[in-house]
Structure formats: structure tokens, C-alpha cells
N, CA, C and O atoms as a CHARMM CRD file, in Angstrom:
* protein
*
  288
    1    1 UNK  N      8.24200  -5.04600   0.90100 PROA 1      0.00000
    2    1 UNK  CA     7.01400  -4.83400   0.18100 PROA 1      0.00000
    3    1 UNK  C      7.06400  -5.70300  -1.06200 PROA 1      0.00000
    4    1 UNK  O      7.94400  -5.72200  -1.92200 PROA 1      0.00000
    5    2 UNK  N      6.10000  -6.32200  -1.00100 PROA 2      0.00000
    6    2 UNK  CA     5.96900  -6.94100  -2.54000 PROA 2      0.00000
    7    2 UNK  C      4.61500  -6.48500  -3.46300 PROA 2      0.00000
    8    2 UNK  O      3.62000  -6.26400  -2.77200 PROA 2      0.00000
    9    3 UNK  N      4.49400  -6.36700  -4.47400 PROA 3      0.00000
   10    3 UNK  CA     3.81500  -6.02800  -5.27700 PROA 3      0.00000
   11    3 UNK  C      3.48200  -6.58100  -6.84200 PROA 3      0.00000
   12    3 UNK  O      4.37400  -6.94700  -7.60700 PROA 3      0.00000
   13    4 UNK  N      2.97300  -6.58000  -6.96300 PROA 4      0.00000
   14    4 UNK  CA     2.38400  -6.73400  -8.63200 PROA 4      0.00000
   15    4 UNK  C      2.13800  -5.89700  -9.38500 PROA 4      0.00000
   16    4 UNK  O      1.05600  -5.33100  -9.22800 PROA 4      0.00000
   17    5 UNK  N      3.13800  -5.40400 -10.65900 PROA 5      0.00000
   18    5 UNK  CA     2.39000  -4.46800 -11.42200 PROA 5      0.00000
   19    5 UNK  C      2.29400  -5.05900 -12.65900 PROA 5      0.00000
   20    5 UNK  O      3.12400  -5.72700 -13.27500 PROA 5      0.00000
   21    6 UNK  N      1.05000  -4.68900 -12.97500 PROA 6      0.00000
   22    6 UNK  CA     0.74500  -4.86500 -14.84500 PROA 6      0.00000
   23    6 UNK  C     -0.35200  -6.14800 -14.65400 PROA 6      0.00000
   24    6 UNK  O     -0.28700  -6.98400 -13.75200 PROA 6      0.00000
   25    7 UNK  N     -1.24600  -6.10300 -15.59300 PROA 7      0.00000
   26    7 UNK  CA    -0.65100  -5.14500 -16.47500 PROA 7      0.00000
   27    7 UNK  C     -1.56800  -3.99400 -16.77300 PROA 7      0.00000
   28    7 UNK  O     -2.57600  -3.76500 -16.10400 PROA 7      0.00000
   29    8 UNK  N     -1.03000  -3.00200 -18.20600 PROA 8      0.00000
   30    8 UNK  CA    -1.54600  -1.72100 -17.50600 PROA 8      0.00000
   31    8 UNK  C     -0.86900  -0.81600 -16.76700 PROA 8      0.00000
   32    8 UNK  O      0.35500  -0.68400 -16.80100 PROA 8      0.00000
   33    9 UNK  N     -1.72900  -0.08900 -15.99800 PROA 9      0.00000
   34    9 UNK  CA    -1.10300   0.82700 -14.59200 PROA 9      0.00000
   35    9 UNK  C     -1.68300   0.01500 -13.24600 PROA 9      0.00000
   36    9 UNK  O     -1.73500   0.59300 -12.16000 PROA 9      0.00000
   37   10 UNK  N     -2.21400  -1.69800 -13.45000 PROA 10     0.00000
   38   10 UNK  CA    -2.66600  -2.29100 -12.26200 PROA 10     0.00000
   39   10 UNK  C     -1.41000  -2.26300 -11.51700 PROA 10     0.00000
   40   10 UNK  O     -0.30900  -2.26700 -12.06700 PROA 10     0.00000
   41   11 UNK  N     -1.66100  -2.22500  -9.82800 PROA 11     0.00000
   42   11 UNK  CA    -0.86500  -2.25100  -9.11400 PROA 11     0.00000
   43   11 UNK  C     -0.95900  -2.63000  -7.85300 PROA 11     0.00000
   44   11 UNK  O     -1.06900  -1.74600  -7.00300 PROA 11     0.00000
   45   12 UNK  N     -0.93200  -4.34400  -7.36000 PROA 12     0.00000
   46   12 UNK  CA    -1.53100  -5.33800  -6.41400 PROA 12     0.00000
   47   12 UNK  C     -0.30400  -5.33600  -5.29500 PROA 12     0.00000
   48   12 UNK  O      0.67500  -6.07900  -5.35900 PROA 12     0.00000
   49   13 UNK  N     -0.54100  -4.39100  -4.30000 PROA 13     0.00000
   50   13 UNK  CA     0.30500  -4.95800  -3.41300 PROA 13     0.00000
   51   13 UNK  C      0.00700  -6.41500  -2.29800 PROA 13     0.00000
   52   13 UNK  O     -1.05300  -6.49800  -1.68000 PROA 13     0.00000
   53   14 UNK  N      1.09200  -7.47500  -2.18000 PROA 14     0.00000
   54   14 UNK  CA     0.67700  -8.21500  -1.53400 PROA 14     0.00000
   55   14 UNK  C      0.95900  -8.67900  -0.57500 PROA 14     0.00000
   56   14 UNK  O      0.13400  -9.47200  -0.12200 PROA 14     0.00000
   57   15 UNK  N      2.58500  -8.38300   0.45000 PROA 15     0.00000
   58   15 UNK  CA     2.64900  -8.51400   1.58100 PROA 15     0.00000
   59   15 UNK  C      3.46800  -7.17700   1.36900 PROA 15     0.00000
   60   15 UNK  O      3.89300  -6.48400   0.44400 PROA 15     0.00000
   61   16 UNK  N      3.44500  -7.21500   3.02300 PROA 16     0.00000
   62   16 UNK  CA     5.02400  -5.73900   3.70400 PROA 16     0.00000
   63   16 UNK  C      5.25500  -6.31700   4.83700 PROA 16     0.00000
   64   16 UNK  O      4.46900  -7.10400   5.36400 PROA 16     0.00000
   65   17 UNK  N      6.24600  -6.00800   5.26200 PROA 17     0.00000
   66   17 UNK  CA     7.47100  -6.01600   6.18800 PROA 17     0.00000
   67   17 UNK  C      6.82100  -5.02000   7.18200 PROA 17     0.00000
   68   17 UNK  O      6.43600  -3.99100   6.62600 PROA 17     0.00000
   69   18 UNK  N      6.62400  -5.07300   8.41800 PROA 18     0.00000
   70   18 UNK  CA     6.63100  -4.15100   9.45600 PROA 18     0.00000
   71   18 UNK  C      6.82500  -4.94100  10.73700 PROA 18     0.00000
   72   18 UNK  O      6.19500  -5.94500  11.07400 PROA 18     0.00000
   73   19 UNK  N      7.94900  -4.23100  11.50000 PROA 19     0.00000
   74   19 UNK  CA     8.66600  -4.40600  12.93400 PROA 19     0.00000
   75   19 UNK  C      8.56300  -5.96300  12.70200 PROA 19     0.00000
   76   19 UNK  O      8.02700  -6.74300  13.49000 PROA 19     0.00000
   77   20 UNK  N      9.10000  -6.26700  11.61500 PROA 20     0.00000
   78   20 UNK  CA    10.09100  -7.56700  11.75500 PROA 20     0.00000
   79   20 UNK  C      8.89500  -8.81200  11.23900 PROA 20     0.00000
   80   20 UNK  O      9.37300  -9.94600  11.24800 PROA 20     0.00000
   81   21 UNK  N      7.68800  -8.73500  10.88000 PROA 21     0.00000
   82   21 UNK  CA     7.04000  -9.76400  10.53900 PROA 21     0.00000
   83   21 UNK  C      6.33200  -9.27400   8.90800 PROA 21     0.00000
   84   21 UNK  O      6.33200  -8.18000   8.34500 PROA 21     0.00000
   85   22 UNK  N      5.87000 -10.37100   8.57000 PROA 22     0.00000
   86   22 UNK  CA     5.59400 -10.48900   7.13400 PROA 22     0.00000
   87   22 UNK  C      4.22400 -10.15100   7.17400 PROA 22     0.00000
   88   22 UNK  O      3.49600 -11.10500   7.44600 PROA 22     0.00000
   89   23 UNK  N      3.54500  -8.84400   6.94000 PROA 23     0.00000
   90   23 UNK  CA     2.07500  -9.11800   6.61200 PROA 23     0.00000
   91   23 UNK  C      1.39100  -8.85000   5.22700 PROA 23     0.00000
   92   23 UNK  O      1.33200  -7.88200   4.46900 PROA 23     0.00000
   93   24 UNK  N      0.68400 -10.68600   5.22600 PROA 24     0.00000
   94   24 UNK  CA    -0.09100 -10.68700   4.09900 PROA 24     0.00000
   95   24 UNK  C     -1.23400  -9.71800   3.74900 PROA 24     0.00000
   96   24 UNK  O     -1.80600  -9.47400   4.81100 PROA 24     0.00000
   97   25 UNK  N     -1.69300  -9.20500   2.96500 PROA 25     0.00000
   98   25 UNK  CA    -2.26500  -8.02500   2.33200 PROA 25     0.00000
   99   25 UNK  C     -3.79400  -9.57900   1.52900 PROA 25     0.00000
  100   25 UNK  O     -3.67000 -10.37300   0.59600 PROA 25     0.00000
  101   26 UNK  N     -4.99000  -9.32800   2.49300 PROA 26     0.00000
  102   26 UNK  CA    -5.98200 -10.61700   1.92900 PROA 26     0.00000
  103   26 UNK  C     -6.93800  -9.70600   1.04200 PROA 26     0.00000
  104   26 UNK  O     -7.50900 -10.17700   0.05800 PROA 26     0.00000
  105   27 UNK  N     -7.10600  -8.19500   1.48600 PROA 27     0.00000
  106   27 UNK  CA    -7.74800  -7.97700   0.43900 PROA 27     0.00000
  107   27 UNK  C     -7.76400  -6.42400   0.47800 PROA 27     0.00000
  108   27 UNK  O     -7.75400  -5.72000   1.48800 PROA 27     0.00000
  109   28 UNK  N     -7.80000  -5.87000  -1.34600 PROA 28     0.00000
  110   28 UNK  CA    -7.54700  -4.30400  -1.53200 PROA 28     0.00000
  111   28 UNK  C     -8.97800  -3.67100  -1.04500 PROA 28     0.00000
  112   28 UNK  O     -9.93400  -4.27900  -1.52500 PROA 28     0.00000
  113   29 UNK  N     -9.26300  -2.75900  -0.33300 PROA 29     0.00000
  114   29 UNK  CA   -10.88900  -2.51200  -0.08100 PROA 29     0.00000
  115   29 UNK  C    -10.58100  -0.98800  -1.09800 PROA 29     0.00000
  116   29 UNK  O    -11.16500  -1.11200  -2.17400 PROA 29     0.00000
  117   30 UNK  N    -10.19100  -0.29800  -1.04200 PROA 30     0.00000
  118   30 UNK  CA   -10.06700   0.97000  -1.67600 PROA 30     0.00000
  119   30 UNK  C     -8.53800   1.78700  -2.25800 PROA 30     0.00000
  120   30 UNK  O     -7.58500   1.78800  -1.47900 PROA 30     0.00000
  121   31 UNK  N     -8.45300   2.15700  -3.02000 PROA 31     0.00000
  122   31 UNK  CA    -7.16800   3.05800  -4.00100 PROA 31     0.00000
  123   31 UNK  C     -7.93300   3.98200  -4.59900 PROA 31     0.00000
  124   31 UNK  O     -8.96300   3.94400  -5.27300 PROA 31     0.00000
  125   32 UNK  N     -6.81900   5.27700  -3.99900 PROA 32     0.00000
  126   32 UNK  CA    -6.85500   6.59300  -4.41200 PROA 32     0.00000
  127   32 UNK  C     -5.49100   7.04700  -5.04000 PROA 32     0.00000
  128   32 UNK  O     -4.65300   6.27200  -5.50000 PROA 32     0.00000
  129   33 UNK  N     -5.39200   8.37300  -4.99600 PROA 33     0.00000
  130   33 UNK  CA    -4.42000   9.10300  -5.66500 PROA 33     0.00000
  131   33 UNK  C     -4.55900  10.20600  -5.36600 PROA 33     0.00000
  132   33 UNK  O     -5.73600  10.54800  -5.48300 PROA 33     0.00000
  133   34 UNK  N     -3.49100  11.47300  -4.79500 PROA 34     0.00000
  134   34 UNK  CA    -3.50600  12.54100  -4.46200 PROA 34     0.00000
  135   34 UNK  C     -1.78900  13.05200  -4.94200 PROA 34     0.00000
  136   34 UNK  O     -0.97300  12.25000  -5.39600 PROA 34     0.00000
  137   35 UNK  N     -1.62000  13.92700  -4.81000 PROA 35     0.00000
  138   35 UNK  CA    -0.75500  14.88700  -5.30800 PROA 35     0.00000
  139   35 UNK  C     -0.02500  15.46300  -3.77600 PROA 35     0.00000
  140   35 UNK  O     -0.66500  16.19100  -3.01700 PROA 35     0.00000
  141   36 UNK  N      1.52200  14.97100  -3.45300 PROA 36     0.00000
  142   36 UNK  CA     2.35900  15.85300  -2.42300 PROA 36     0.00000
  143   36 UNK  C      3.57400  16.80400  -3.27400 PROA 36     0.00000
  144   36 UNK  O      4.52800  16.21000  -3.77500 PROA 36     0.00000
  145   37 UNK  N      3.47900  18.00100  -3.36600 PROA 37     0.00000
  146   37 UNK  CA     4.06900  18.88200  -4.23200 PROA 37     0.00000
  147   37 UNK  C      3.27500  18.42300  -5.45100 PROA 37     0.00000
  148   37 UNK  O      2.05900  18.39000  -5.63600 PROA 37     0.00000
  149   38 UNK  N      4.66100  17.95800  -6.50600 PROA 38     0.00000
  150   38 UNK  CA     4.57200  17.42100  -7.46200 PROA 38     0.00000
  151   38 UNK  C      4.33700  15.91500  -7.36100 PROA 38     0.00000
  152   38 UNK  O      3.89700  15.43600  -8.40600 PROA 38     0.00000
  153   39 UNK  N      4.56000  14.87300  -6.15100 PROA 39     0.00000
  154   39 UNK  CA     4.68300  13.87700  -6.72500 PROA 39     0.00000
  155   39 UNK  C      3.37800  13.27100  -6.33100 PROA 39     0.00000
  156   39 UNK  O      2.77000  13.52400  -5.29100 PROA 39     0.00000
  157   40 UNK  N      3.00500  12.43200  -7.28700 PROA 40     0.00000
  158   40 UNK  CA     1.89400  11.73400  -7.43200 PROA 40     0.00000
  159   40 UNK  C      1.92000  10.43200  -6.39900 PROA 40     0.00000
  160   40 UNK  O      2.80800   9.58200  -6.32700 PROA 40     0.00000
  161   41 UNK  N      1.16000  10.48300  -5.91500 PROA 41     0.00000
  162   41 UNK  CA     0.69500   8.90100  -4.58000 PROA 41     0.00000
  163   41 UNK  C     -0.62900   8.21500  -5.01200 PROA 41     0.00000
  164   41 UNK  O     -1.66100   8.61500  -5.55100 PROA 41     0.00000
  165   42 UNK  N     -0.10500   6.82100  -4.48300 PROA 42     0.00000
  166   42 UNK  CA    -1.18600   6.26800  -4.29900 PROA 42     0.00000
  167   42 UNK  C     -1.34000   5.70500  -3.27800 PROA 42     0.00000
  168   42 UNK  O     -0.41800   5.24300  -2.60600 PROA 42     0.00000
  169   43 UNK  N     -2.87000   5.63800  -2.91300 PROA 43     0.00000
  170   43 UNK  CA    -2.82400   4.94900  -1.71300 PROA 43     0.00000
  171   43 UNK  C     -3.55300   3.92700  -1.94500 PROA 43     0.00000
  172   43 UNK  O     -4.20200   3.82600  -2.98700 PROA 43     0.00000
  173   44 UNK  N     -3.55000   2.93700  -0.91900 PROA 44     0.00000
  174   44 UNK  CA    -3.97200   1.31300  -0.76800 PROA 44     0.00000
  175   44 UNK  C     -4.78300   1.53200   0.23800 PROA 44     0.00000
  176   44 UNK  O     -4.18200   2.27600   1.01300 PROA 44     0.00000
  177   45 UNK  N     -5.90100   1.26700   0.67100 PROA 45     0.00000
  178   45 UNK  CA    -6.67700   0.35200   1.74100 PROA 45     0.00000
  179   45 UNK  C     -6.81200  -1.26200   1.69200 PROA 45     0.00000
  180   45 UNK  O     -7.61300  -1.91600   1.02400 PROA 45     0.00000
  181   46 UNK  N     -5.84200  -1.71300   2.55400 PROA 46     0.00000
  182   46 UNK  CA    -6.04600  -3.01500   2.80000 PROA 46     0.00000
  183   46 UNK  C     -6.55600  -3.53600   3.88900 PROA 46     0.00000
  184   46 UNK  O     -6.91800  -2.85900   4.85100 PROA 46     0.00000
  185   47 UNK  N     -6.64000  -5.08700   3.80100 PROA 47     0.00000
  186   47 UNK  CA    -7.17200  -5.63700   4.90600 PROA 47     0.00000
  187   47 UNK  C     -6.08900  -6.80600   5.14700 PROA 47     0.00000
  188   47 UNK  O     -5.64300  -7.45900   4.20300 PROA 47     0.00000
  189   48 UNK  N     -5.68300  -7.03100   6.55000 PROA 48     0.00000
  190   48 UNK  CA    -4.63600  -8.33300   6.40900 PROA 48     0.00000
  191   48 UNK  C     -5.22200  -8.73500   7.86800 PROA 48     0.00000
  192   48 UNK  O     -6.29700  -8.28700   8.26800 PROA 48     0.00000
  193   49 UNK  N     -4.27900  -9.77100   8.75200 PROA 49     0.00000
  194   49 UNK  CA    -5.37500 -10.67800   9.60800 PROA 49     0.00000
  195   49 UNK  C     -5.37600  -9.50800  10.40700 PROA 49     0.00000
  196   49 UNK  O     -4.51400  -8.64200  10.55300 PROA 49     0.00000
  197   50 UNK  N     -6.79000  -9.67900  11.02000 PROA 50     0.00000
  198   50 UNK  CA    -7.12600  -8.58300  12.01500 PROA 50     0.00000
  199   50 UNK  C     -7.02100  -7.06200  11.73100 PROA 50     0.00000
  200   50 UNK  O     -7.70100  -6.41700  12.52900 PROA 50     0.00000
  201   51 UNK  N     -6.49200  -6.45800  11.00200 PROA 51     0.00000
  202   51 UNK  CA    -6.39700  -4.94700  11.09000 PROA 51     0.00000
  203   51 UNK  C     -6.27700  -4.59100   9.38200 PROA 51     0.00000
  204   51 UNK  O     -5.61000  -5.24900   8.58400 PROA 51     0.00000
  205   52 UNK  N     -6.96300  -3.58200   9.11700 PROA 52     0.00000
  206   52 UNK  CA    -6.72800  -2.30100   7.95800 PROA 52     0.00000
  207   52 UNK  C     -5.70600  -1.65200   8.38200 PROA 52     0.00000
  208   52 UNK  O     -5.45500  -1.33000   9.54300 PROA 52     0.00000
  209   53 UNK  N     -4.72400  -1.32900   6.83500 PROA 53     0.00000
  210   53 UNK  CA    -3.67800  -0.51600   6.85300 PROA 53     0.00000
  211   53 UNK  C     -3.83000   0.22000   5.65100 PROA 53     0.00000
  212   53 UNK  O     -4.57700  -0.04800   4.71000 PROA 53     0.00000
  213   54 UNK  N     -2.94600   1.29800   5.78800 PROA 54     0.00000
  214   54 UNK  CA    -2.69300   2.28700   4.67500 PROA 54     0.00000
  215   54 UNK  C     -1.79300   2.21500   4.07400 PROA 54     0.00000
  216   54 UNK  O     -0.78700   2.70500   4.58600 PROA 54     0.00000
  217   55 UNK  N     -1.68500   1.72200   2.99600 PROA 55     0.00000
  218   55 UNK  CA    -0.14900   1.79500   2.44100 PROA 55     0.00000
  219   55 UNK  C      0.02700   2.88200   1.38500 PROA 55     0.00000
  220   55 UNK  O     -0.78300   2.85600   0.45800 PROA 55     0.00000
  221   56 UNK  N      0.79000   3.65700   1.38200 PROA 56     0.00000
  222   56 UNK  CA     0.98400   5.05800   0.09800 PROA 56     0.00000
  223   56 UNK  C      2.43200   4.84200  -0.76700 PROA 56     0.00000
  224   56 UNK  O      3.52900   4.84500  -0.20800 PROA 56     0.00000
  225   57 UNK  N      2.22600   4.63700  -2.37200 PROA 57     0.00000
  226   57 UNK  CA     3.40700   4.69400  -2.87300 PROA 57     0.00000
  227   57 UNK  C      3.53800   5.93900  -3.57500 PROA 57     0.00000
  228   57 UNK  O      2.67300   6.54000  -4.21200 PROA 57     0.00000
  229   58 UNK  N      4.69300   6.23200  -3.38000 PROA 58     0.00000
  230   58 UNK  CA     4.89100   7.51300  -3.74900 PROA 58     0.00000
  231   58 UNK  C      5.65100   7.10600  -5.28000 PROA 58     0.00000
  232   58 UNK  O      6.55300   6.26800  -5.27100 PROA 58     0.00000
  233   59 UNK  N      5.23600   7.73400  -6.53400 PROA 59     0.00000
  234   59 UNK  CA     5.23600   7.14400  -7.54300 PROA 59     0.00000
  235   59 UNK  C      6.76300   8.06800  -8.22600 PROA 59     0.00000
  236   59 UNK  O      7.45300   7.61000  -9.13600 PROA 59     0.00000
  237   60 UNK  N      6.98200   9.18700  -7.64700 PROA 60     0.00000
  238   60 UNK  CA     8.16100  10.14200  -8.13800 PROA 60     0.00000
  239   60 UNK  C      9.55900   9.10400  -7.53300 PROA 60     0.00000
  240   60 UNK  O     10.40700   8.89100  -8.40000 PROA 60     0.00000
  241   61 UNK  N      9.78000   8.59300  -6.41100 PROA 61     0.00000
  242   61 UNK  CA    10.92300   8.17100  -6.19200 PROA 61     0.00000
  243   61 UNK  C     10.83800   6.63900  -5.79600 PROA 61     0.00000
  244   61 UNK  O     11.77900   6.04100  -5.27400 PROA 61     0.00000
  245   62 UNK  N      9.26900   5.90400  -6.18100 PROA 62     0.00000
  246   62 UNK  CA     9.01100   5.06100  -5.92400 PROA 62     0.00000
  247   62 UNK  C      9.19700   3.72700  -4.63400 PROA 62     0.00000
  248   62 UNK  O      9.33300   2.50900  -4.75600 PROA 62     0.00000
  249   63 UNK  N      9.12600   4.63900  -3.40000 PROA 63     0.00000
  250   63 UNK  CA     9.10800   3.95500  -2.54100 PROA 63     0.00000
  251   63 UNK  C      7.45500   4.22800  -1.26600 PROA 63     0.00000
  252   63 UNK  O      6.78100   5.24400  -1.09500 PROA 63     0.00000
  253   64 UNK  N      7.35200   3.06400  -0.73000 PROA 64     0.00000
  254   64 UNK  CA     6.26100   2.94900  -0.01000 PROA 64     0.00000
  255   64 UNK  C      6.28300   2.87700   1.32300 PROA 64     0.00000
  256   64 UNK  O      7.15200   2.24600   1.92500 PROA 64     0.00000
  257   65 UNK  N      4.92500   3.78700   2.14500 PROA 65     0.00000
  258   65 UNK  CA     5.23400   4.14000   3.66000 PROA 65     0.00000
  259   65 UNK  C      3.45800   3.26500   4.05800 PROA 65     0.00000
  260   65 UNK  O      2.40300   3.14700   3.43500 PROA 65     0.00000
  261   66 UNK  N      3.85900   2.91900   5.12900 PROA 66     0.00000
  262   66 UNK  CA     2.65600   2.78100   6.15500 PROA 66     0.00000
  263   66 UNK  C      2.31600   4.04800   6.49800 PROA 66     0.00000
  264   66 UNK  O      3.13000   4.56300   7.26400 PROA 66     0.00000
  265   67 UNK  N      1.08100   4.95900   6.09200 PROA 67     0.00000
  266   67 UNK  CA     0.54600   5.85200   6.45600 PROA 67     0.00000
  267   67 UNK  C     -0.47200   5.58700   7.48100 PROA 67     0.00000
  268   67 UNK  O     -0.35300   6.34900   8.44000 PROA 67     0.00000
  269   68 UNK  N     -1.42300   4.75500   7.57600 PROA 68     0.00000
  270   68 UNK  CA    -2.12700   4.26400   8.61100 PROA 68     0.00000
  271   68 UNK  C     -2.12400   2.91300   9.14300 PROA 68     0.00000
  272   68 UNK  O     -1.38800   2.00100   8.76700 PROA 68     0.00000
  273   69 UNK  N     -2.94200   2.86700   9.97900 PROA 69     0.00000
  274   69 UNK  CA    -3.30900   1.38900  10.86600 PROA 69     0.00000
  275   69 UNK  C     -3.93700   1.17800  11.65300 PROA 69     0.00000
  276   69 UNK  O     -3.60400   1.46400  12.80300 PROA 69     0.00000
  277   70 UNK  N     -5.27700   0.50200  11.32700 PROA 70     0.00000
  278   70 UNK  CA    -6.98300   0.79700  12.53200 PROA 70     0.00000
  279   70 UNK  C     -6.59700  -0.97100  13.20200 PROA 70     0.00000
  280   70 UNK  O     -6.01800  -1.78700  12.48500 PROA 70     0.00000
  281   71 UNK  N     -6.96600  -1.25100  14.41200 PROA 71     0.00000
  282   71 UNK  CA    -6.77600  -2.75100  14.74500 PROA 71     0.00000
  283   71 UNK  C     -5.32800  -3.22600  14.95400 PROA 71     0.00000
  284   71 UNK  O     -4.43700  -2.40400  14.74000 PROA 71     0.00000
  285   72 UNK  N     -4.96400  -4.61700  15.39800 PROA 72     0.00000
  286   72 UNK  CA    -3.71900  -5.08500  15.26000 PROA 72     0.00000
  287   72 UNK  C     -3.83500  -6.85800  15.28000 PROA 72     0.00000
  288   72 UNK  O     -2.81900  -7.54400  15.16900 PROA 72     0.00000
């Protein structure tokens, strides 16, 4: 995962790693924020070639999951 933060609380993710290839992240369509227990998430709607994904960082232990994926 690569990312951009700052500045601020901005926070640009721009490629990830999944099953072995590099995908570029071309554009953010939507970011939210919700609450699991205590720890605070955010989520990403992106767009990269061909398909929307979900990306969620979980901001308490700061690591990030593929939560969704429409297309391929």
C-alpha cells in the first residue's frame, strides 16, 4: 500500500498490492469513517483500471484491508 498523508488529516492512497500485482488507485470517488469497537476506520472508494475497490484503514493499529471489489 502506498499512501500520502498531509497535509492536515489528508490521506491519498495511491497504489496496493493484491495477489501479486501493483494496482494503481486513478481516482478517490468517496471517503467515509465509521467506528469498529473503539477503533476508528476509514474507508476509500476508488477507481483503478477496470474495477472499484474498497480500501479501509483502520486508524487504531494502522493497517489496511481490501473490504470490497465491483469489476476486475
Amino acid at each position: 500500500m502506498a499512501v500520502v498523508f498531509g497535509p492536515g488529516q489528508l490521506i491519498k492512497p495511491v497504489w496496493f498490492d493484491w495477489r501479486n500485482r501493483k494496482h494503481a488507485i486513478l481516482e478517490t470517488t468517496y471517503i467515509w469513517s465509521d467506528l469498529k469497537g473503539s477503533a476508528r476506520r476509514l474507508h476509500f472508494s476508488v477507481r483503478g483500471e477496470g474495477a472499484l475497490y474498497e480500501l479501509t484503514y483502520d486508524t487504531t493499529d494502522q493497517t489496511w484491508e481490501l473490504s470490497a471489489l465491483e469489476g476486475t
